[in-house]
VEXPANU-223598 format. One record per residue (C-alpha): residue number from 1; residue in one letter; x, y negated, z negated. Coordinates in steps of 0.25 Angstrom, whole numbers, plus 2048, in hexadecimal, padded with zeros to 3 digits. Layout:
BEGIN
<site num="NUM" residu="A" xx="X" yy="Y" zz="Z"/>
...
END
This chain:
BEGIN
<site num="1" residu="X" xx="2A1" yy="B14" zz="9E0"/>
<site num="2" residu="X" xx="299" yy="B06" zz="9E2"/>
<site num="3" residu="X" xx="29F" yy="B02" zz="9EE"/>
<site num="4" residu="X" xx="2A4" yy="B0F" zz="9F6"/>
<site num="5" residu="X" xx="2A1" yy="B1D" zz="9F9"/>
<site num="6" residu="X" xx="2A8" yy="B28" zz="9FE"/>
<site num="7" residu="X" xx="2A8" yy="B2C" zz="A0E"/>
<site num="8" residu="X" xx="2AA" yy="B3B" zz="A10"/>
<site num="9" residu="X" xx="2B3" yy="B44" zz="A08"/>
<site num="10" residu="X" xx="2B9" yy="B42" zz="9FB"/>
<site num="11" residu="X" xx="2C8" yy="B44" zz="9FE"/>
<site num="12" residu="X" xx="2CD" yy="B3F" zz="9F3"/>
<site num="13" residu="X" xx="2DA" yy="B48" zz="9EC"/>
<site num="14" residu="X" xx="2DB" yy="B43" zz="9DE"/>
<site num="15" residu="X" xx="2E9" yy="B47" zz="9DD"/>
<site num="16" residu="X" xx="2ED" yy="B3E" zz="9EB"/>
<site num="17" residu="X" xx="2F1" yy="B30" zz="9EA"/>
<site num="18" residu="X" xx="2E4" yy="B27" zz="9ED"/>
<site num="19" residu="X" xx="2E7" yy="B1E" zz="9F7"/>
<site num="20" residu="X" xx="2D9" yy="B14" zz="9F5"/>
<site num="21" residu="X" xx="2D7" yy="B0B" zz="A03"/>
<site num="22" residu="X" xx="2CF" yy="B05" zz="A0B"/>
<site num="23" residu="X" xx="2CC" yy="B05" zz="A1B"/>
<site num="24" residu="X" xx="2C5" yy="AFE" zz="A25"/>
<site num="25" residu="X" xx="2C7" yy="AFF" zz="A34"/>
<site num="26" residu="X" xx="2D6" yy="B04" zz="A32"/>
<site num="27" residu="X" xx="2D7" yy="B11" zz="A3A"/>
<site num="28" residu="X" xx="2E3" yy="B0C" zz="A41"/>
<site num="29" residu="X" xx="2EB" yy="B0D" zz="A35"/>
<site num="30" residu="X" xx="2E3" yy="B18" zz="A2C"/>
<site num="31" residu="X" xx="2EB" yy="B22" zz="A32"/>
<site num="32" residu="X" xx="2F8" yy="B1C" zz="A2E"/>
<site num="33" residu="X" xx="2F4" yy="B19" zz="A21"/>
<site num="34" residu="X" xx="2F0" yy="B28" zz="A1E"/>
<site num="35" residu="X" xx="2FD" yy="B2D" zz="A21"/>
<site num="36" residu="X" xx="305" yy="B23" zz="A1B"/>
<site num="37" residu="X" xx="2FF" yy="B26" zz="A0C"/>
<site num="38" residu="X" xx="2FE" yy="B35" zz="A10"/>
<site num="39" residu="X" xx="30D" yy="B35" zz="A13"/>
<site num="40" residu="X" xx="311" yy="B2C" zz="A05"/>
<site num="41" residu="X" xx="306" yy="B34" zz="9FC"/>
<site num="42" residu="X" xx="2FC" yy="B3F" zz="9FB"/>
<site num="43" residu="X" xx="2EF" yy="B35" zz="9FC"/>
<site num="44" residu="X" xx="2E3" yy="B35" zz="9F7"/>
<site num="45" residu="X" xx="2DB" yy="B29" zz="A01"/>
<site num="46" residu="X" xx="2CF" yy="B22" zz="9FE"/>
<site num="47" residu="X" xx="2CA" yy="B19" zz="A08"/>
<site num="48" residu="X" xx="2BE" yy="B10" zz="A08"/>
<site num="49" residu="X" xx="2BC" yy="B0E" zz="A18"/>
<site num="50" residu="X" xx="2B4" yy="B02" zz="A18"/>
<site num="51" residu="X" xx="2AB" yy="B01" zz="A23"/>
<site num="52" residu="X" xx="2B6" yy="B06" zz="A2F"/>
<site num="53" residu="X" xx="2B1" yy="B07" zz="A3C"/>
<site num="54" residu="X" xx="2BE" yy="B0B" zz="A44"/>
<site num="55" residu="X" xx="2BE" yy="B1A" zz="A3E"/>
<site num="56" residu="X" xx="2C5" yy="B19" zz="A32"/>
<site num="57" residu="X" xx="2B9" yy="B21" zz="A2A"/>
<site num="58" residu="X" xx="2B9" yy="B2D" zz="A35"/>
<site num="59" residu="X" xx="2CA" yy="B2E" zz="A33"/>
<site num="60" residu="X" xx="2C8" yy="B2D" zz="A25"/>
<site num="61" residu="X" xx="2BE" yy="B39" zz="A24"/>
<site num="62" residu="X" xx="2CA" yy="B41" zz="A2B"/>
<site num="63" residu="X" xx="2D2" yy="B3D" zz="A21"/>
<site num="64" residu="X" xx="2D5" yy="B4B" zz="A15"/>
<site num="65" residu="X" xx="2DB" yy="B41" zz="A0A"/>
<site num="66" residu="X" xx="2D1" yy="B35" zz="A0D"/>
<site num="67" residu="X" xx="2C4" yy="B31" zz="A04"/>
<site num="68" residu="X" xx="2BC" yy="B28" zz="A0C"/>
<site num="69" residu="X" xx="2B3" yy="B1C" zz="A03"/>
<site num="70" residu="X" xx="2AB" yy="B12" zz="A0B"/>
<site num="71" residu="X" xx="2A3" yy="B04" zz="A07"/>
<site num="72" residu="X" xx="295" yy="B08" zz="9FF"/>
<site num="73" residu="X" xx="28D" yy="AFD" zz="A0B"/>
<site num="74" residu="X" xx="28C" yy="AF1" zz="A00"/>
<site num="75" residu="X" xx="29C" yy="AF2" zz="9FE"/>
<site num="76" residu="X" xx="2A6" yy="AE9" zz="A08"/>
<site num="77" residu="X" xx="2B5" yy="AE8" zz="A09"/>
<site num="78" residu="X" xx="2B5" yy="AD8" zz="A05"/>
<site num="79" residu="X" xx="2AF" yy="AD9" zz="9F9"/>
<site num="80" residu="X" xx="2B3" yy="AE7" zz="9F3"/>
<site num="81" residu="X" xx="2BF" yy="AEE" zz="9F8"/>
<site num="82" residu="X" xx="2C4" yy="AED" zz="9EA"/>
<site num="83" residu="X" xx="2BA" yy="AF6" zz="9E5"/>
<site num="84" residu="X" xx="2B8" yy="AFF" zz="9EF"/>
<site num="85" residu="X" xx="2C8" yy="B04" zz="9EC"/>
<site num="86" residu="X" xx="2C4" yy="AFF" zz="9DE"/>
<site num="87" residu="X" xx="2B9" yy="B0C" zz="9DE"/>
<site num="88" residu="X" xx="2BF" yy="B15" zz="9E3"/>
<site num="89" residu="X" xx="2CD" yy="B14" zz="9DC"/>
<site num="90" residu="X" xx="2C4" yy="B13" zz="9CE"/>
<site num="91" residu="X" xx="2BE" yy="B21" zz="9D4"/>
<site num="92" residu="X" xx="2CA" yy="B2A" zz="9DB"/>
<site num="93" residu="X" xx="2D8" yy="B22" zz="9D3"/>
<site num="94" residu="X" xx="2D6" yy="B1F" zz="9C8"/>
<site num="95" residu="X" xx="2E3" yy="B20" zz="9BF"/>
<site num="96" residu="X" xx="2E9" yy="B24" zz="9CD"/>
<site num="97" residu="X" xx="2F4" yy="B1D" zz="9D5"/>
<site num="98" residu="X" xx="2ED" yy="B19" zz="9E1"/>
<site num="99" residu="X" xx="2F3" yy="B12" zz="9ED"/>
<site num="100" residu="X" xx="2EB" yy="B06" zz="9F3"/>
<site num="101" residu="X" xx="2EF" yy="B03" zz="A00"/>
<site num="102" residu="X" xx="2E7" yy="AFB" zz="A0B"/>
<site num="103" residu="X" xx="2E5" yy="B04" zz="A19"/>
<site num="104" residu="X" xx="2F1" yy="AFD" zz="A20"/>
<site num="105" residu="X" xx="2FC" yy="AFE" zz="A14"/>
<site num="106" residu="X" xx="304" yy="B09" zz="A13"/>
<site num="107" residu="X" xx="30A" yy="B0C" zz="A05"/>
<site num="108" residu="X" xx="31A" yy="B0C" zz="A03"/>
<site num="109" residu="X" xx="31D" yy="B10" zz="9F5"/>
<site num="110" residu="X" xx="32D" yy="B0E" zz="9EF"/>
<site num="111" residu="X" xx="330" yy="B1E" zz="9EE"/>
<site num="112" residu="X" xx="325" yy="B29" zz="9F1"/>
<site num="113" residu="X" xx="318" yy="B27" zz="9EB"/>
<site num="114" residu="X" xx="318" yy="B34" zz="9E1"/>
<site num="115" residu="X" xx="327" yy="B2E" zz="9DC"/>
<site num="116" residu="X" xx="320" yy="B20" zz="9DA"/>
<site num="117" residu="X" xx="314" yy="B24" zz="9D2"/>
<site num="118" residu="X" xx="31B" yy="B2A" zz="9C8"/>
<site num="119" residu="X" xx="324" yy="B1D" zz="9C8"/>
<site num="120" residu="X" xx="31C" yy="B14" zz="9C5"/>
<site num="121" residu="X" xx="314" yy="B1D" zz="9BB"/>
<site num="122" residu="X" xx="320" yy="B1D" zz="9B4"/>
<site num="123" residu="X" xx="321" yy="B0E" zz="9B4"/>
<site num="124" residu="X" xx="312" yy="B0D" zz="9AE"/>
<site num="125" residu="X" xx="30E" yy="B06" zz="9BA"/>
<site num="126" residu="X" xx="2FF" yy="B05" zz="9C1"/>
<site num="127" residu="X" xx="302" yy="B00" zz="9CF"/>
<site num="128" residu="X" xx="30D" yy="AFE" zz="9D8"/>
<site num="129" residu="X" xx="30D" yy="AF0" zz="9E0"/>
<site num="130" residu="X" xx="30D" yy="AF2" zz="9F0"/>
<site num="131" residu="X" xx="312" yy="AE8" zz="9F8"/>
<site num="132" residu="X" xx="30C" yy="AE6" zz="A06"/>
<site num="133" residu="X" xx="316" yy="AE7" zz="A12"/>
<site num="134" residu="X" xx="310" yy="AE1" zz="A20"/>
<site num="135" residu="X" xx="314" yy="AEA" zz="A2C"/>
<site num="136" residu="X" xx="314" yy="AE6" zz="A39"/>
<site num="137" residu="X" xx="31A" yy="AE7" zz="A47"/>
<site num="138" residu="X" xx="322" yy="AE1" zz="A51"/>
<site num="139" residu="X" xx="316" yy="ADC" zz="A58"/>
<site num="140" residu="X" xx="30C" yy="AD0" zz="A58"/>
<site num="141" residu="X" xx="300" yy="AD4" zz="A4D"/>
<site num="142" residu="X" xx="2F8" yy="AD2" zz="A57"/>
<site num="143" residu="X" xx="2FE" yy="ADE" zz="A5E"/>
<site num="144" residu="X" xx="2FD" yy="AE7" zz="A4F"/>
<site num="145" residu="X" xx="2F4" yy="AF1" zz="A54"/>
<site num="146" residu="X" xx="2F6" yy="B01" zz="A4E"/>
<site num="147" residu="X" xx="2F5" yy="B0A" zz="A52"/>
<site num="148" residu="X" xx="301" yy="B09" zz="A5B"/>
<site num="149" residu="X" xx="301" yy="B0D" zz="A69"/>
<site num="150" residu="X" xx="30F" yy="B11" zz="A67"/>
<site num="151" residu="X" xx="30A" yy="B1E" zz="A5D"/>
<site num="152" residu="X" xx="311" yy="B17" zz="A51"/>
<site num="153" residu="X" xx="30C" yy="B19" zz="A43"/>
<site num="154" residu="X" xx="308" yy="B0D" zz="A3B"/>
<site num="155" residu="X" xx="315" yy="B0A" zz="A36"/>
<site num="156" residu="X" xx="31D" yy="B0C" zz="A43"/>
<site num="157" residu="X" xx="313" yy="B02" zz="A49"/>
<site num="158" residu="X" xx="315" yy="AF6" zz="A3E"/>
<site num="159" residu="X" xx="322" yy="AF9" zz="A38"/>
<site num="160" residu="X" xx="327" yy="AE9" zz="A35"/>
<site num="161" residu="X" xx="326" yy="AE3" zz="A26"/>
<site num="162" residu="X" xx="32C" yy="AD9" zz="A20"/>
<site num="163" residu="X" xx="338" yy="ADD" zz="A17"/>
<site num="164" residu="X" xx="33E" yy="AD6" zz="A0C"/>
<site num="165" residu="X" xx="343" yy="AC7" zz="A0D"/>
<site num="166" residu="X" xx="345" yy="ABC" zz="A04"/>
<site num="167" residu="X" xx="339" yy="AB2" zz="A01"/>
<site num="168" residu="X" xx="332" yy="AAC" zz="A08"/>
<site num="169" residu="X" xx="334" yy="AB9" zz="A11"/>
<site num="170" residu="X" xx="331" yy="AC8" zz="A0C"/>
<site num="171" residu="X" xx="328" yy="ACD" zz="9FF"/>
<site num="172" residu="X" xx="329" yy="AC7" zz="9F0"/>
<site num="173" residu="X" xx="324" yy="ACC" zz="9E6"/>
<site num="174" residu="X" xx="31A" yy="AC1" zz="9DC"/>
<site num="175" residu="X" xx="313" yy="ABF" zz="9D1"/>
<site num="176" residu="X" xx="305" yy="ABD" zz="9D2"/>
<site num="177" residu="X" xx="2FD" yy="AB1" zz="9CB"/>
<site num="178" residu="X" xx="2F6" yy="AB2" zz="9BC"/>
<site num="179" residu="X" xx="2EA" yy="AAF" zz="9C2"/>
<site num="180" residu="X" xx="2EC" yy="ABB" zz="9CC"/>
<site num="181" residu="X" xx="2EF" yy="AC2" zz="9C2"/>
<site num="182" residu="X" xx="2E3" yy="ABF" zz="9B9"/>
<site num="183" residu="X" xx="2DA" yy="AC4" zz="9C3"/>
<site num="184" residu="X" xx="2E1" yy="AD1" zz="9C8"/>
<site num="185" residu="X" xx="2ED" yy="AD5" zz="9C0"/>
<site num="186" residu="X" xx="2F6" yy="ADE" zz="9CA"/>
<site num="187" residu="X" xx="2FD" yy="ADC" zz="9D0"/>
<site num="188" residu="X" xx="307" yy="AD3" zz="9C7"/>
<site num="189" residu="X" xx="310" yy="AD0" zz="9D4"/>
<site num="190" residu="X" xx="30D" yy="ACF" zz="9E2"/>
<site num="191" residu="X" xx="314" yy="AD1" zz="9EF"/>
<site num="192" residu="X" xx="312" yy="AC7" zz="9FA"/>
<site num="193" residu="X" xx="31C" yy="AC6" zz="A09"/>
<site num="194" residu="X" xx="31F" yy="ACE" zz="A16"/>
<site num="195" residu="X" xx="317" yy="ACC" zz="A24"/>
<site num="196" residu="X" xx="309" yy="AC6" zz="A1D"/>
<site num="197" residu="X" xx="311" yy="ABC" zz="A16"/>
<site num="198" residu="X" xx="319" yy="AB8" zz="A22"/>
<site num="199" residu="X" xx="30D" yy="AB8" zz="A2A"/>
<site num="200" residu="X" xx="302" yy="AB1" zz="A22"/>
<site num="201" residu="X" xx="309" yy="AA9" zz="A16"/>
<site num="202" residu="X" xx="313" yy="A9D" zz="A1A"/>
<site num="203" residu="X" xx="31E" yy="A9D" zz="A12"/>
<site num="204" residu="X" xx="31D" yy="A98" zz="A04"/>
<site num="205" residu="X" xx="31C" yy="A8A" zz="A02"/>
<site num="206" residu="X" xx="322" yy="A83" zz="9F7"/>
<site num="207" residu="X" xx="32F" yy="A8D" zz="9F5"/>
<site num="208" residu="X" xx="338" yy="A83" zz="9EE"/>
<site num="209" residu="X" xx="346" yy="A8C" zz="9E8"/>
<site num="210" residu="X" xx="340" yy="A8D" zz="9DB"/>
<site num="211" residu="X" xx="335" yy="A95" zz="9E1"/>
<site num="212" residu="X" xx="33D" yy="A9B" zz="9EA"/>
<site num="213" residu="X" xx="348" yy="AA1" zz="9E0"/>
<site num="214" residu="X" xx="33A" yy="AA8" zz="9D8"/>
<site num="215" residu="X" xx="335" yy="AAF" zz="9E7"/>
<site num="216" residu="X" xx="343" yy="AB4" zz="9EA"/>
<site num="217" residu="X" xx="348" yy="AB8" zz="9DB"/>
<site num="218" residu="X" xx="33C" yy="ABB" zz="9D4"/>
<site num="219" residu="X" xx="331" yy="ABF" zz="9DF"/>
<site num="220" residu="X" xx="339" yy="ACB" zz="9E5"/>
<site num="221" residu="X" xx="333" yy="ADA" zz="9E8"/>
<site num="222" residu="X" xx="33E" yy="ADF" zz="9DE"/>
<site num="223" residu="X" xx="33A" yy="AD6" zz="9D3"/>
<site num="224" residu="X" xx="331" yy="ADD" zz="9C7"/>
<site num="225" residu="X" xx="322" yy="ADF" zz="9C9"/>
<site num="226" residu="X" xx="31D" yy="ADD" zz="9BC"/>
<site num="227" residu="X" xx="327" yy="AD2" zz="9B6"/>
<site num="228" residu="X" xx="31F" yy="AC8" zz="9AF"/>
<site num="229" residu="X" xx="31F" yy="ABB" zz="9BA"/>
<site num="230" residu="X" xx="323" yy="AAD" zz="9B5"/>
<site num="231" residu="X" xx="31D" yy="AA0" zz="9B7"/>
<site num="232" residu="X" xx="324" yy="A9C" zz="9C3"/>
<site num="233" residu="X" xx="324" yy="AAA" zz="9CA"/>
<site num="234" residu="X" xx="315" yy="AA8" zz="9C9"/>
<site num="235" residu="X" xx="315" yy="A9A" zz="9CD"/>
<site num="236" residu="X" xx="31E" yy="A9C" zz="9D9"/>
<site num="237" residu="X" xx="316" yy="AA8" zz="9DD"/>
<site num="238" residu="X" xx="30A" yy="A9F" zz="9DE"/>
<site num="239" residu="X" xx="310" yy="A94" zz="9E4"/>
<site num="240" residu="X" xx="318" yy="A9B" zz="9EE"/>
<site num="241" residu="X" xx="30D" yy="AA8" zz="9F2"/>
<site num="242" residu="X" xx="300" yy="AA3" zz="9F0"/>
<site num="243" residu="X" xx="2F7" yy="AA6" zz="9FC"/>
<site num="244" residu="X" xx="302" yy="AB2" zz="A01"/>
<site num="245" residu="X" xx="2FC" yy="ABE" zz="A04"/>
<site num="246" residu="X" xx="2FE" yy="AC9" zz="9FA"/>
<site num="247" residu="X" xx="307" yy="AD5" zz="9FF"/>
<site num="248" residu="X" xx="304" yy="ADE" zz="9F3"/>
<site num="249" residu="X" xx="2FC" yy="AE9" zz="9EF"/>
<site num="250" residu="X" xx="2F9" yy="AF1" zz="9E3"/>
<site num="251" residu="X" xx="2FB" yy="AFE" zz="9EC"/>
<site num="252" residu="X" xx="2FE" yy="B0A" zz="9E2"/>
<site num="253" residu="X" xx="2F6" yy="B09" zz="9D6"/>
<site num="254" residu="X" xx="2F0" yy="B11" zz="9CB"/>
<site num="255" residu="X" xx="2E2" yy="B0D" zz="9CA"/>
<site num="256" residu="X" xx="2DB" yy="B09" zz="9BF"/>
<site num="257" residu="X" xx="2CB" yy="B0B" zz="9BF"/>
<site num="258" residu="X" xx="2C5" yy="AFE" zz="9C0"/>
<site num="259" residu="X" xx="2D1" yy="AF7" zz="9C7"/>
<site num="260" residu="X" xx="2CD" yy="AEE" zz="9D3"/>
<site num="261" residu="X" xx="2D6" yy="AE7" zz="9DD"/>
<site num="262" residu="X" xx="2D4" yy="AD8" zz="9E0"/>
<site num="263" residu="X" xx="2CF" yy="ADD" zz="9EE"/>
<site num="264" residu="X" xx="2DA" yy="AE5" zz="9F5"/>
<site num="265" residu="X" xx="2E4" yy="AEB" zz="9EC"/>
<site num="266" residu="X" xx="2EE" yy="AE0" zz="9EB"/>
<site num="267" residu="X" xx="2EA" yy="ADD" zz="9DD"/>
<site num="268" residu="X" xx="2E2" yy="AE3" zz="9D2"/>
<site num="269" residu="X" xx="2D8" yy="AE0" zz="9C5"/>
<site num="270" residu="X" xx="2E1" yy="AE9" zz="9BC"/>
<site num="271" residu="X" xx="2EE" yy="AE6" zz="9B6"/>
<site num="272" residu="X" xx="2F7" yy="AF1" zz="9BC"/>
<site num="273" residu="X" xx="305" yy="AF4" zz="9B9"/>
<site num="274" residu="X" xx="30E" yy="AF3" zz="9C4"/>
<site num="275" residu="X" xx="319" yy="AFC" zz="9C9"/>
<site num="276" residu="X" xx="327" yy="AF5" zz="9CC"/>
<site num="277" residu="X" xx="327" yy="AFD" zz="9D9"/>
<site num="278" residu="X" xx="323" yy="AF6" zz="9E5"/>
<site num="279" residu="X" xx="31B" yy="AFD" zz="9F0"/>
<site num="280" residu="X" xx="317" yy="AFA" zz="9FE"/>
<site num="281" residu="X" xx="30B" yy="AFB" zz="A06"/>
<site num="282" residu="X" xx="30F" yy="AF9" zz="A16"/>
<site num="283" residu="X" xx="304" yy="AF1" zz="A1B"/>
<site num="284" residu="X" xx="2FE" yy="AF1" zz="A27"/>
<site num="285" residu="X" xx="2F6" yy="AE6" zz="A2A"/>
<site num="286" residu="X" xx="2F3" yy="AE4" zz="A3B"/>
<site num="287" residu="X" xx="2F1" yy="AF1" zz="A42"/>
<site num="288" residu="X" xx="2E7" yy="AEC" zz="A4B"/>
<site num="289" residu="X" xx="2EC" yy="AE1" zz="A52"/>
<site num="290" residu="X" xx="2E4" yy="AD3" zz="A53"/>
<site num="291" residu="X" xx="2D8" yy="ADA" zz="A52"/>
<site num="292" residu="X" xx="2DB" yy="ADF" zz="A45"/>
<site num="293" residu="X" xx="2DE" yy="AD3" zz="A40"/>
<site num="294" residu="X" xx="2D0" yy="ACD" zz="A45"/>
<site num="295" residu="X" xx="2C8" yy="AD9" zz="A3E"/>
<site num="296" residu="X" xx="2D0" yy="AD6" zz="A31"/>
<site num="297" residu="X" xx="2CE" yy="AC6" zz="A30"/>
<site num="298" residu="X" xx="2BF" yy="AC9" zz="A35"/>
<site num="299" residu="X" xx="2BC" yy="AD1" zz="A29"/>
<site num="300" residu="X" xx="2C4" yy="ACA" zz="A20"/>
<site num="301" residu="X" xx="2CB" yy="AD9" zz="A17"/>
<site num="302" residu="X" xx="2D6" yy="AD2" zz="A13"/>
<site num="303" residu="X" xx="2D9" yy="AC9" zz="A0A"/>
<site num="304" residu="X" xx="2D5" yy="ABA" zz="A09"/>
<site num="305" residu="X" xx="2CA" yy="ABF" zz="A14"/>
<site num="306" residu="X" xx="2D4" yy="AC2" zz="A1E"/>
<site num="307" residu="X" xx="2DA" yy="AB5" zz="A1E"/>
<site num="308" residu="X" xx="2E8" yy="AB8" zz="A23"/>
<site num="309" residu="X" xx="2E4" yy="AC1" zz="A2E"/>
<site num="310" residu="X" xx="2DA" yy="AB4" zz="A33"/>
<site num="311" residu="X" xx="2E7" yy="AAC" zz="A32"/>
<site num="312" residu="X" xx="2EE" yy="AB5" zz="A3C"/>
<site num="313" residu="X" xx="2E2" yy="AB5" zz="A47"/>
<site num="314" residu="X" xx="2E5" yy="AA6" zz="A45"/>
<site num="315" residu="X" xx="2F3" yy="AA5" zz="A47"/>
<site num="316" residu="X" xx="2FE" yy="AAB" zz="A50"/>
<site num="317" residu="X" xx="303" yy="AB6" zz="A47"/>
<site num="318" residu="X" xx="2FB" yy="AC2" zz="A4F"/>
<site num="319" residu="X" xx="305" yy="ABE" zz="A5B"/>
<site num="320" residu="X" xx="311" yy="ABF" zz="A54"/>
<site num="321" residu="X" xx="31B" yy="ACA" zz="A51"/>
<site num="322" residu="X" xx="31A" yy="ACB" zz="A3F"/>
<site num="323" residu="X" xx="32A" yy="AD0" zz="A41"/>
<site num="324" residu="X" xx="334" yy="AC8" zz="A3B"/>
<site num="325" residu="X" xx="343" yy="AC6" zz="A38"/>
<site num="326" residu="X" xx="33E" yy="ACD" zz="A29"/>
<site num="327" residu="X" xx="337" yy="AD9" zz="A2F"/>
<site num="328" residu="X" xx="33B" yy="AE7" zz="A2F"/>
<site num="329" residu="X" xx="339" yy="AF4" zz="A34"/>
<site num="330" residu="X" xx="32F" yy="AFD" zz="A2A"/>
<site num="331" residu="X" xx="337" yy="B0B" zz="A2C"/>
<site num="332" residu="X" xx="333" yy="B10" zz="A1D"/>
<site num="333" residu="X" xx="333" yy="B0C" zz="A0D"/>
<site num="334" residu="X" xx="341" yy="B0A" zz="A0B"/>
<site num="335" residu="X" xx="33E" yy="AFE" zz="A15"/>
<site num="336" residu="X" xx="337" yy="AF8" zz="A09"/>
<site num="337" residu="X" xx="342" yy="AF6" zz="A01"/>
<site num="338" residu="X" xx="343" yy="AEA" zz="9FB"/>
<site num="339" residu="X" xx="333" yy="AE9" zz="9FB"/>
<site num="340" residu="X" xx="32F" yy="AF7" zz="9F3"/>
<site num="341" residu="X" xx="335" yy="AFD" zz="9E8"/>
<site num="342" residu="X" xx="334" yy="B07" zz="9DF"/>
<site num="343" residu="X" xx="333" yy="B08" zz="9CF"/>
<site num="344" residu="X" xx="33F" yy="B02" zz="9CA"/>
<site num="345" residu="X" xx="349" yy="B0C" zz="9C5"/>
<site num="346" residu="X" xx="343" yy="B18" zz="9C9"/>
END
């Protein structure tokens, strides 16, 4: 690998579903994150830990069904995260369906994993789209701090999301832009709402009825993934959505060799063909409080250089409970209805 090497033991079981992330300074949640895809799957984990100082690579190294890469010393996060999942994936899974999550999103499939493989096998599809779902408590985000002092699990401690609603609250579901498209192919559709969109994007400007009639009767999570968009879909999903943040994830895949992600794996080079299921990652995001939110805007991981989690240092959101009237209780998948779905007809 030009950019990686491996730390320690190769675990890696080529029959286990490979589970490719990367880590840094996230031993609050590691734990978590283990036993969630330990519990949905038999995993196979590869995990580049870039550079943590807070004991993630001594957990790891205890870890029987965790291979560990780190950063060759010319290679950093900014510049090519793409490629370190990029190397290893072209190594280790090739042909394999692969699941993509970041350290802090928990996967929620439809139906159980081993039925939905062979689903959308069936179907002939490559990927299936994974729609991001903010969780969060009760609580200020200034005061989201894990783990909890209480003994709660991850879930117990943040287990608010955003459900369903009609626009401008709740998910849609929208076609992506030619030019978009030009450059990195899948996904066709992405999925933008929940707590992020409440929090950082004022509601749409410009929302006259004719736009308003496409959002609520042709952007919906139970329309078709792979329908071909018109003009005015496209249009309107520009006008309306440009600037929002992107809730989507290409998070179970079957990698092709060469493939790269447009940085994080919310977009890809290659054309992929899209399941019609819908899948969830849980996500995450503060579990470490105001702090946490300094160390991220400081190094500037996510996207547009952080920018979003600079806007909240600015403003008063850190003091302010995210739970609304459209909030409900996380209790398991079947909450998600209405947001996941599984292969049509099956």
């Amino acid at each position: 690998m030009r950019n990686l090497e491996r730390v320690g033991p190769d675990r890696h079981d080529p029959e286990a579903l490979p589970v490719v992330v990367l880590a840094h300074n996230e031993a609050n949640i590691l734990p978590d994150f283990l036993d969630h895809y330990r519990r949905i799957c038999r995993p196979s984990f590869l995990i580049v830990d870039d550079r943590s100082s807070d004991g993630t690579a001594e957990f790891l190294a205890d870890q029987p069904d965790v291979t560990v890469f780190r950063p060759l010393p010319h290679s950093h996060f900014k510049t090519d995260k793409a490629e370190w999942r990029g190397e290893i994936m072209d190594a280790l899974c090739a042909g394999r369906w692969s699941l993509v999550p970041d350290l802090d999103e928990h996967f929620v499939p439809p139906v159980a994993l081993d039925t939905l493989i062979p689903q959308i096998e069936a179907e002939g599809a490559e990927v299936v789209l994974t729609i991001m779902i903010d969780m969060y408590d009760d609580r200020p985000l200034a005061d989201h701090v894990y783990p909890d002092p209480r003994g709660l699990s991850l879930a117990e401690s943040f287990p608010f999301f955003d459900t369903q609603d009609d626009f401008p609250q709740g998910y849609i579901m929208r076609p992506v832009t030619p030019k978009v498209l030009a450059l990195n192919p899948s996904p066709p559709k992405i999925f933008n709402g929940g707590a992020r969109h409440r929090i950082f994007y004022p509601k749409p400007k410009g929302a006259g009825p004719v736009a308003q009639w496409v959002v609520r009767h042709r952007f919906g999570l139970d329309r078709p993934i792979n329908a071909r968009a018109s003009w005015l879909d496209r249009r309107v999903s520009r006008k309306l959505f440009s600037g929002s943040l992107n809730c989507t994830k290409l998070g179970l895949l079957k990698w092709k060799t060469g493939m790269r992600f447009a940085g994080g794996p919310h977009k890809a080079d290659t054309a992929l063909r899209c399941s019609e299921a819908i899948a969830a990652f849980l996500h995450y995001p503060l579990t470490r409080g105001r702090k946490g939110v300094e160390y991220i805007a400081q190094r500037g991981q996510h996207a547009d250089d952080s920018e979003h989690y600079k806007r909240l240092l600015e403003g008063g959101a850190l003091e302010r409970s995210p739970v609304f009237a459209g909030s409900k209780r996380y209790s398991g998948p079947g909450d998600l209805a209405g947001l996941i779905r599984g292969v049509p007809g099956r």
